[in-house]
C-alpha positions in Angstrom: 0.0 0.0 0.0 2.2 2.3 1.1 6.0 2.2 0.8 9.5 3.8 0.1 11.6 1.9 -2.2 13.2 -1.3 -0.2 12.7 0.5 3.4 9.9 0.7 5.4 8.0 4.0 6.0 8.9 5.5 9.6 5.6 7.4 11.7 7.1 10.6 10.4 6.5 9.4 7.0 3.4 7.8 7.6 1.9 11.4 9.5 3.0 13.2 6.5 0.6 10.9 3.9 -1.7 11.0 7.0 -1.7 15.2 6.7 -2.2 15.0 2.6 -5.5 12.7 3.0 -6.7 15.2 5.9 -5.9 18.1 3.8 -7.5 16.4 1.0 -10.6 16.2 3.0 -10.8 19.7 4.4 -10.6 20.7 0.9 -13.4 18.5 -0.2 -15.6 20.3 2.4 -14.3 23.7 1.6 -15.3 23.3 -2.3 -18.7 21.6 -0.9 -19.2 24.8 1.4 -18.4 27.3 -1.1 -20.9 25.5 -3.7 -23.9 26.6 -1.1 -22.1 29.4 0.5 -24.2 32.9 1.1 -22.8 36.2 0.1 -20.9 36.8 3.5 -19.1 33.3 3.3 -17.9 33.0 0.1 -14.9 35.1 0.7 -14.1 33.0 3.6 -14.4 29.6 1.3 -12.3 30.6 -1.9 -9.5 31.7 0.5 -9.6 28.3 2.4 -9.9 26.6 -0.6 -6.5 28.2 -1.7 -5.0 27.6 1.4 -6.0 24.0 1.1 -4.3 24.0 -2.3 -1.1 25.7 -1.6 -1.2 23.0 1.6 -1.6 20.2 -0.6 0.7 21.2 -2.9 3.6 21.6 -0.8 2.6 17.7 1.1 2.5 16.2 -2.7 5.9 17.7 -3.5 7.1 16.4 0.4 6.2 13.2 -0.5 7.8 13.0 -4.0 11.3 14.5 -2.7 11.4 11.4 0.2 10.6 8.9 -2.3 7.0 7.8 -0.9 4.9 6.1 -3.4 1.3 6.8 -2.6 -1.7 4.4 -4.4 -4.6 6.4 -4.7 -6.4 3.4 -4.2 -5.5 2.6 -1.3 -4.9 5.9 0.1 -8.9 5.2 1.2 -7.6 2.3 3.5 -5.1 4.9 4.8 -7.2 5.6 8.1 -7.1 2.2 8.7 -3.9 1.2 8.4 -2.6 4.7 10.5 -4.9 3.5 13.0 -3.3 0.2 13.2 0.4 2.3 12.9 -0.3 3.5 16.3 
């Protein structure tokens, strides 16, 4: 599921994929919110979702430079698997 070529992923690896499928989530919500926001709100939600992006962004290109392979698939199982990490 989760790897880095012939080594196994340390916690701080594995909380850095954790923070990219949270982030991922909070920017779900974000583009969901700003679909139904009111006047006052969407301000508020284009700036978050940017935020989210930028966040994402940087994670992603985290990742890449340590040599984590991430499969999208299974990035759904993550929680599970974190939760077993622990």
């Amino acid at each position: 599921m989760l790897f880095k070529k012939n080594n196994p992923i340390s916690q701080k690896q594995l909380d850095l994929i954790k923070c990219i499928s949270d982030t991922r989530r909070e920017l779900k919500v974000a583009n969901r919110n700003f679909e139904i926001a009111e006047e006052e709100l969407i301000d508020y939600y284009s700036y978050q979702i940017k935020a989210n992006k930028a966040k994402l962004d940087y994670l992603i290109k985290k990742v890449k430079q340590k040599g984590i392979v991430l499969d999208t698939i299974n990035a759904l199982q993550l929680g599970l698997y974190y939760d077993k990490a622990i």
